[in-house]
N, C-alpha and C positions, 0 to 999 in steps of 0.2 A: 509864760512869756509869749508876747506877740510876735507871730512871722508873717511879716509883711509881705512877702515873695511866696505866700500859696496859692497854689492854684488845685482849684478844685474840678474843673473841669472834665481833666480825666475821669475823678470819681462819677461822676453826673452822667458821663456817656459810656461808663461802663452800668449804670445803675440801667439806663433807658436802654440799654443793645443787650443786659438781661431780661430787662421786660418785655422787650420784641420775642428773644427766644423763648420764655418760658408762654408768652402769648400762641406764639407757634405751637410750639407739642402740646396747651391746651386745646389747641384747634385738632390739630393731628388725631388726638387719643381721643377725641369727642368724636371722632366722623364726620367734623364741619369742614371738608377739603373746599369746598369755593370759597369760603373763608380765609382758608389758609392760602389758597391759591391767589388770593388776591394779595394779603397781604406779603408775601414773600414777593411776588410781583413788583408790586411799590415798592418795595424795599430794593430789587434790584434796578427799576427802572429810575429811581433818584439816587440811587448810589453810582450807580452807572456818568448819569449825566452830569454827577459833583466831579467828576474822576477819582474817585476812590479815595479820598481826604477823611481826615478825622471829622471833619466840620461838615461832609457830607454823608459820612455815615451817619453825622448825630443826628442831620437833615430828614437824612432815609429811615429811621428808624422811627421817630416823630411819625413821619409822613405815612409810614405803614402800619403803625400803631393806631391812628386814626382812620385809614382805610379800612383795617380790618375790622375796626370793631362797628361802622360809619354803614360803608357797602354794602357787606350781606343782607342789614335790616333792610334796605330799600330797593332789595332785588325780590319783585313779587308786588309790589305794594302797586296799589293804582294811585297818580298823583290826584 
């Protein structure tokens, strides 16, 4: 039977604020702390400026998902 009234949503932004975290304690337990330090950063720095909405956490997690893994590589690199 089809439910026209799902929303999956939640599912999606619990799947992505898993992967922020399990992203973090790989960084944590690697000893890549500017890594993690950055990414927790964005995460608070866009979650911060959404006001703390679900739509901005989904925003900040996105956003620090890609910082973290984005940033570190091109900290050292000559352009």
């Amino acid at each position: 039977m089809f439910i026209p009234h799902l929303d999956i949503m939640p599912l999606v932004y619990g799947i992505v604020i898993f992967l922020g975290l399990w992203s973090m304690w790989a960084k944590l337990t690697s000893g890549r702390f500017i890594a993690l330090v950055i990414e927790a950063g964005v995460f608070w720095l866009v979650f911060s400026l959404h006001g703390g909405s679900m739509a901005g956490g989904f925003a900040a997690a996105i956003a620090a998902l890609l910082a973290g893994s984005v940033f570190p590589r091109m900290i050292g690199k000559k352009p």
